[in-house]
N, C-alpha and C positions, 0 to 999 in steps of 0.2 A: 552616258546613254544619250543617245540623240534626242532635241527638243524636250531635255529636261533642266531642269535647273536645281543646284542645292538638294536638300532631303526630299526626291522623288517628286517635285512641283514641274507638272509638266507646263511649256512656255504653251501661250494663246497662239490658238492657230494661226492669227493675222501677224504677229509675230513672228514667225518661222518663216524661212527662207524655202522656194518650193525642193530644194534638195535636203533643206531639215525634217521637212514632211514627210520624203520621199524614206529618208533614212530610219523616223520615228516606225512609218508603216514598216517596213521592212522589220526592224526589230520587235516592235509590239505584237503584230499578226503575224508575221513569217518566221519569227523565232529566230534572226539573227544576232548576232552578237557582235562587239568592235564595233559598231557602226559609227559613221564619220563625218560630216558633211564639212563643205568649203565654207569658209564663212563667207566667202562669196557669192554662194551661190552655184559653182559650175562645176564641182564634181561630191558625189556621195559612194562610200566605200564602208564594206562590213563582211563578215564572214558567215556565209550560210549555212544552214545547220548541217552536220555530218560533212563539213570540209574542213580543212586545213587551213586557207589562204586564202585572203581580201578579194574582193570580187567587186564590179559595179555593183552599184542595186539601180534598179529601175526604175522609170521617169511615172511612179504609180500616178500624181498628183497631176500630170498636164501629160499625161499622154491615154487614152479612153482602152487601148488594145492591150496595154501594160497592166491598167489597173482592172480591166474583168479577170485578170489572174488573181484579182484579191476573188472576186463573187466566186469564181471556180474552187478556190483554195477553202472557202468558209465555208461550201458547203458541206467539207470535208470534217470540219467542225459542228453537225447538228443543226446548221441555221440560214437562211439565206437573206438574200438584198436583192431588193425590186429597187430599178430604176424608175423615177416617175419627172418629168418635164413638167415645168410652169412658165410663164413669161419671163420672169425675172429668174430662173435660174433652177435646178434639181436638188431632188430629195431622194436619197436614199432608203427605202424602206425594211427597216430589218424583221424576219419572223421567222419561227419554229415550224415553219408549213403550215402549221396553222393557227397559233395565235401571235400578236402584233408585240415585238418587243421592246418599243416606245424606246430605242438604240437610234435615230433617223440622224442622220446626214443632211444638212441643208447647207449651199456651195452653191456659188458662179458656174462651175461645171460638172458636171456626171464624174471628173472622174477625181475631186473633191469630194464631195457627195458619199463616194462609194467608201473614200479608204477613210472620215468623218465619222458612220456608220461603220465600221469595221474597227475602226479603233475605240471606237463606245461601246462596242460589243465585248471586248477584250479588256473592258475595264480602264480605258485610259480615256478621259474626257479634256475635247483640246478647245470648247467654244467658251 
């Protein structure tokens, strides 16, 4: 399993390479499987649900257009993510439409931020 280590410990986010991120989200929220990442860094591969065959997965963690396919995707799931800006960097805000589900995302970027909260939602905490 990508950004895990041994009996289900997943690694710290600051630990993980932005394509172990990129591959963790993918299989934690997106429901893929095989997921793969380079230990370099520069390619991440996994099979997406109802396919056969390795696919890229997407740049969720440094690319802002990739990772609202998580917001889109979770709302599909009962719960949503407010983007919120501060100086020093975003917060992810997760809720039931109406009450707050203390799941937040806090990251250098929005789009850290989003898949943070989306994988806290999902049961997998990586801070």
């Amino acid at each position: 399993m990508a950004g895990v280590e041994g009996e289900g410990t997943v690694k710290r986010w600051s630990e993980m390479t932005p394509r172990e991120r990129d591959a963790l989200v993918a299989e934690q929220v997106f429901g893929w499987t095989g997921c793969w990442a380079n230990p370099h860094g520069l390619a991440a591969f996994g099979v997406p649900p109802g396919k056969t065959s390795r696919r890229g997965i997407g740049y969720y963690t440094t690319d802002i257009s990739t990772a609202w396919q998580i917001i889109e995707h979770v709302k599909s799931k009962g719960f949503y993510i407010d983007v919120l800006s501060y100086a020093d960097g975003y917060v992810a805000v997760t809720h039931d439409g109406q009450e707050p589900l203390n799941l937040d995302g806090t990251a250098p970027t929005a789009s850290e931020a989003i898949c943070i909260a989306a994988l806290k939602a999902v049961g997998v905490n990586v801070e």
